[in-house]
C-alpha positions as CSV (number, residue, x, y, z in Angstrom):
1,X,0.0,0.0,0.0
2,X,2.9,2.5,1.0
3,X,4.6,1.3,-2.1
4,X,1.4,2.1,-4.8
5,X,0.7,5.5,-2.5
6,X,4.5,6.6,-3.1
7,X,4.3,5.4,-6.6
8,X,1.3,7.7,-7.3
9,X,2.7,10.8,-5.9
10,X,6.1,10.2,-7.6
11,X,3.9,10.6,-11.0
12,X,1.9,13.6,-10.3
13,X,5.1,15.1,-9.7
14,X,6.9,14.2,-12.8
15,X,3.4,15.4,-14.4
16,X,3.7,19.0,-12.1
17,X,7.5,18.6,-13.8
18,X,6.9,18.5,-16.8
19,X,3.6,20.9,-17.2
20,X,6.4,23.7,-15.5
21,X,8.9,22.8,-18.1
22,X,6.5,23.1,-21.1
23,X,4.8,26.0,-19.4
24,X,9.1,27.7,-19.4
25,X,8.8,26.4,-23.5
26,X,5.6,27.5,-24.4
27,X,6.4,31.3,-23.3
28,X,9.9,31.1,-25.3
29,X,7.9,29.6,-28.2
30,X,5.0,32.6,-27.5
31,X,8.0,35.2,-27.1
32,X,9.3,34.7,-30.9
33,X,5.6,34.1,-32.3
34,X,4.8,37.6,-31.1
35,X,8.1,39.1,-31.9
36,X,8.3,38.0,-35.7
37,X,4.6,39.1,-36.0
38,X,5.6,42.6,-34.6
39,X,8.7,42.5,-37.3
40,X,7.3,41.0,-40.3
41,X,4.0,42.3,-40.6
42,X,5.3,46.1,-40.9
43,X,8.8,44.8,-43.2
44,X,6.3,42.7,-45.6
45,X,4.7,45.7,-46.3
46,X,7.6,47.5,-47.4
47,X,9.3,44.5,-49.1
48,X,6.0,44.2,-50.9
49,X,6.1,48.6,-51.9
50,X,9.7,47.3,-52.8
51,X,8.8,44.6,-55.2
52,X,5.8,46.7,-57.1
53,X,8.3,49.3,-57.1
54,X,8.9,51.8,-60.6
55,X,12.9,51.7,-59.7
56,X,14.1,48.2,-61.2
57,X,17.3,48.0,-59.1
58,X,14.5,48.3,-56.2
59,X,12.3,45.8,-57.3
60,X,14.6,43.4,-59.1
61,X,16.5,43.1,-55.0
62,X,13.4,42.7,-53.7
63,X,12.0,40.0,-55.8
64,X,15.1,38.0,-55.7
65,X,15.2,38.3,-51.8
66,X,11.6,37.0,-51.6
67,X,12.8,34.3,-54.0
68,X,15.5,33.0,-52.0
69,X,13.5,33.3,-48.9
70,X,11.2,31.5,-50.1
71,X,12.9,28.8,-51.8
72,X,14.9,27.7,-49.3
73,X,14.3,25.3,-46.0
74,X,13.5,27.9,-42.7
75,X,15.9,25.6,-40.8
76,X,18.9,26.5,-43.6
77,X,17.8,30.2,-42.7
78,X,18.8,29.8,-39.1
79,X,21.7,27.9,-39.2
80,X,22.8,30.3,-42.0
81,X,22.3,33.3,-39.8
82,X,23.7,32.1,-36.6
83,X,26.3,30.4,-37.4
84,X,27.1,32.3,-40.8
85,X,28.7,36.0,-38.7
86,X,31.4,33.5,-36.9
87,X,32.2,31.1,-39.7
88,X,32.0,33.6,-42.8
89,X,33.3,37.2,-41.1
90,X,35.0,35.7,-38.2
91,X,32.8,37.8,-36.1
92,X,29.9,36.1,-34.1
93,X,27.4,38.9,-33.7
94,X,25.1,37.2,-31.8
95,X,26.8,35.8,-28.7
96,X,27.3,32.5,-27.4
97,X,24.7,32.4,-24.9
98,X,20.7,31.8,-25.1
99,X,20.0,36.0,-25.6
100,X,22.1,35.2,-28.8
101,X,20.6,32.4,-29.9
102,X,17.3,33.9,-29.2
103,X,18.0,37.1,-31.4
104,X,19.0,35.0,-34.3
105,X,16.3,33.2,-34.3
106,X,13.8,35.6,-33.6
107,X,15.5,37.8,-37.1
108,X,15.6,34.7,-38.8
109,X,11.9,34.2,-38.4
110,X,11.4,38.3,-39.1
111,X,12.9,37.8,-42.3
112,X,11.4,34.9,-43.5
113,X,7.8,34.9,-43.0
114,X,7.9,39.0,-43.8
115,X,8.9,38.1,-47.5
116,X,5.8,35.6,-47.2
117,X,3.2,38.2,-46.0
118,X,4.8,41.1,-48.8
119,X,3.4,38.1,-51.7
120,X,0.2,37.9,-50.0
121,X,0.5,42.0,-49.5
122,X,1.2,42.3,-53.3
123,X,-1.8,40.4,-54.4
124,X,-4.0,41.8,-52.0
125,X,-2.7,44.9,-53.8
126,X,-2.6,44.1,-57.3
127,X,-6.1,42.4,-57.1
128,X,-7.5,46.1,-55.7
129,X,-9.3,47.4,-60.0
130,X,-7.4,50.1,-61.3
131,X,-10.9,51.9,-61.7
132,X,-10.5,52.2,-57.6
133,X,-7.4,54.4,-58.0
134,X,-8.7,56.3,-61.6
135,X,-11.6,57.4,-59.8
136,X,-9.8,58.6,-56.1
137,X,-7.4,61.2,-58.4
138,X,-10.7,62.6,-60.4
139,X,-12.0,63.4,-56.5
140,X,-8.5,64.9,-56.0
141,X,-7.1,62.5,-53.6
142,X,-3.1,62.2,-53.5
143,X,-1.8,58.8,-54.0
144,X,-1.5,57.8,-50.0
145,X,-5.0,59.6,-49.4
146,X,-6.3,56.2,-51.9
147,X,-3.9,54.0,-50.6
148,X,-5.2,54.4,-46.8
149,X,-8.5,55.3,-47.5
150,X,-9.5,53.1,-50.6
151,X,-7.6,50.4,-50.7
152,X,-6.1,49.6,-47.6
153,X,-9.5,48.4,-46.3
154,X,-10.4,46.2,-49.1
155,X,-6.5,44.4,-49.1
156,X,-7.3,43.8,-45.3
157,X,-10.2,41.9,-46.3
158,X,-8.5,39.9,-49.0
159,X,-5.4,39.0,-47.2
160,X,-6.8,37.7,-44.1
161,X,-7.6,34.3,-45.1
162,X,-4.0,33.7,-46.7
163,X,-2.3,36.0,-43.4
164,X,-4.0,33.4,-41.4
165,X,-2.8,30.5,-42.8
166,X,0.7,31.6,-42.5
167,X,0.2,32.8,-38.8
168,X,-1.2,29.2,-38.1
169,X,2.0,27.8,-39.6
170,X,4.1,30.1,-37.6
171,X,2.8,28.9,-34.5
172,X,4.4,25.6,-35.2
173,X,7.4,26.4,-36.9
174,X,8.5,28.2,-33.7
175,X,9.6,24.5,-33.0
176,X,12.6,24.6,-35.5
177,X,14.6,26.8,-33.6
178,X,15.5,23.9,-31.0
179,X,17.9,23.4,-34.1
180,X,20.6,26.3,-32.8
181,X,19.4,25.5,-29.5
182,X,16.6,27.6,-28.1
183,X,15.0,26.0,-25.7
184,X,11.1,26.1,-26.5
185,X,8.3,24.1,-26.2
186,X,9.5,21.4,-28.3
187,X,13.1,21.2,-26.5
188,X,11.6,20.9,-23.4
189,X,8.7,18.2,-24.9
190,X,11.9,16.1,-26.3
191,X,14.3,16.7,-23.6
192,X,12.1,14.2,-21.4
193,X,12.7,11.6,-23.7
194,X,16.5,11.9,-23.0
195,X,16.7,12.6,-19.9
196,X,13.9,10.4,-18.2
197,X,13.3,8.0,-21.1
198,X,9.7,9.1,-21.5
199,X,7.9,9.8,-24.3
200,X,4.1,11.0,-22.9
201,X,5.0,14.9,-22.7
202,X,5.3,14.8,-26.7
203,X,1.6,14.3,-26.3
204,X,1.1,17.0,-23.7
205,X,3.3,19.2,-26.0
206,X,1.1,18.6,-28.6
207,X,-2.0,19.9,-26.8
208,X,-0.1,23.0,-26.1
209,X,0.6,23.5,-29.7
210,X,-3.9,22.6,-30.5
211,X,-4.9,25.1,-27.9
212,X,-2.8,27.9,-29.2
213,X,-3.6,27.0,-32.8
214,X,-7.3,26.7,-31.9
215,X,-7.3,30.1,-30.2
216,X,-5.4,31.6,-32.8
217,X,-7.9,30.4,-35.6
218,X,-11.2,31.6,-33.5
219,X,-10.0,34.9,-33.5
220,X,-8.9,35.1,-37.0
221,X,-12.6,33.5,-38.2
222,X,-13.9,36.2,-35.8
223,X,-12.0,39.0,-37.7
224,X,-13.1,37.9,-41.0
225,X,-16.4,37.9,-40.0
226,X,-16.0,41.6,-38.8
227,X,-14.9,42.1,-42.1
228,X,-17.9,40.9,-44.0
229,X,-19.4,44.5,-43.7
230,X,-16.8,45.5,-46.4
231,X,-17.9,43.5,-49.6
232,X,-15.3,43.3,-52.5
C-alpha cells in the first residue's frame, strides 16, 4: 500500500514537472511568435512597396530576396544566420549564450515569414481594379490619401484568409529553432525523452501546440467575419 501511494505521488510530480517545463517552452515559443509578428507584418509591407516598385534595381533586390527566402528550408535560414557571422566574417554577432541564440532566431523568423506576407500583400494589392485608384485622383485625392482610405480596407479583407494561414504555420514552426538550440516548447517536450526516457509529454506538447492554434484560428474566423461588412 505504502509502495502504490509513493508510486502515485512520484507521478503527479513528474506530471507537475513536466507541465512547468512546457509551461518555461511555451512562453519562449510565445515570445518569438509575437516578436516575428511585430517585425514582419510592418517589413512585408515594405518588401511588398519594394517589389511593385517603378525603380528596377528596387524591385529586381526585392524580388530576388523573396525568391531565395522562399525557396529555401526555414531551418537553412537559421543555421545560415547564426552560425554564418562566426564562420564567414570571423565575427559572431550574436553571442554565445541563449539571448544570442534567441535574437538569431527571432531575425531569422522576421525575415522569412515578412517576405511571405509582402506576396500575400502584393496580391491583396494588385487584385485592388485600377478603376478604384482612376476614380480617387478625379476626387483629388493624392496617391497615399487612396492607398489608406480606398484600398487599404479592401487588401485587409482579401489578405486575411492567406495572413491566417501563415500565422497558423508560424505557430508551429516556432519548433525549428531547437535546431541552434533555443530551448522552447519542443526542447523541453523532447528533452524528457533523454533525460527520463519518456515519451508522454510529446503528447502533452502537442496539446499546447492545438490550444494555441485553436485560439489563434477563433480569432482570426472572428476578424473575417468583422470584415464581412466590407464587400469586395
Amino acid at each position: 500500500m505504502f509502495k502504490f501511494e509513493f508510486m502515485f505521488l512520484l507521478d503527479w510530480e513528474q506530471i507537475g514537472e513536466v507541465m512547468l517545463s512546457l509551461n518555461e517552452g511555451f512562453i519562449k515559443s510565445l515570445e518569438i511568435f509575437v516578436l516575428t509578428l511585430l517585425g514582419a507584418v510592418p517589413l512585408g509591407l515594405l518588401i511588398a512597396f519594394g517589389s511593385m516598385s517603378g525603380i528596377g534595381i528596387i524591385r529586381w533586390f526585392n524580388k530576388i530576396l523573396v525568391w531565395v527566402i522562399r525557396g529555401t528550408p526555414l531551418m537553412l535560414q537559421l543555421l545560415i544566420i547564426y552560425y554564418g557571422p562566426g564562420i564567414i566574417l570571423d565575427n559572431n554577432w550574436w553571442g554565445s549564450g541563449a539571448a544570442g541564440r534567441f535574437i538569431a532566431a527571432t531575425i531569422a523568423f522576421i525575415l522569412n515569414y515578412a517576405c511571405y506576407f509582402s506576396e500575400i500583400y502584393r496580391g491583396g494589392i494588385e487584385g485592388i481594379p485600377k478603376g478604384q485608384y482612376e476614380a480617387g485622383e478625379v476626387l483629388g485625392m493624392t496617391k497615399s490619401q487612396i492607398f489608406f482610405k480606398v484600398v487599404l480596407l479592401q487588401v485587409v479583407k482579401r489578405i486575411i484568409p492567406p495572413m491566417g494561414n501563415e500565422i497558423i504555420t508560424l505557430v508551429k514552426d516556432t519548433s525549428l529553432v531547437r535546431v541552434i538550440s533555443v530551448y522552447e516548447l519542443m526542447w523541453n517536450g523532447q528533452n524528457f525523452i533523454k533525460s527520463e526516457g519518456i515519451i508522454w509529454p510529446l503528447f502533452f506538447t502537442g496539446i499546447f501546440y492545438l490550444l494555441f492554434s485553436g485560439i489563434l484560428t477563433l480569432f482570426l474566423g472572428w476578424l473575417e467575419k468583422k470584415m464581412d461588412y466590407f464587400k469586395v
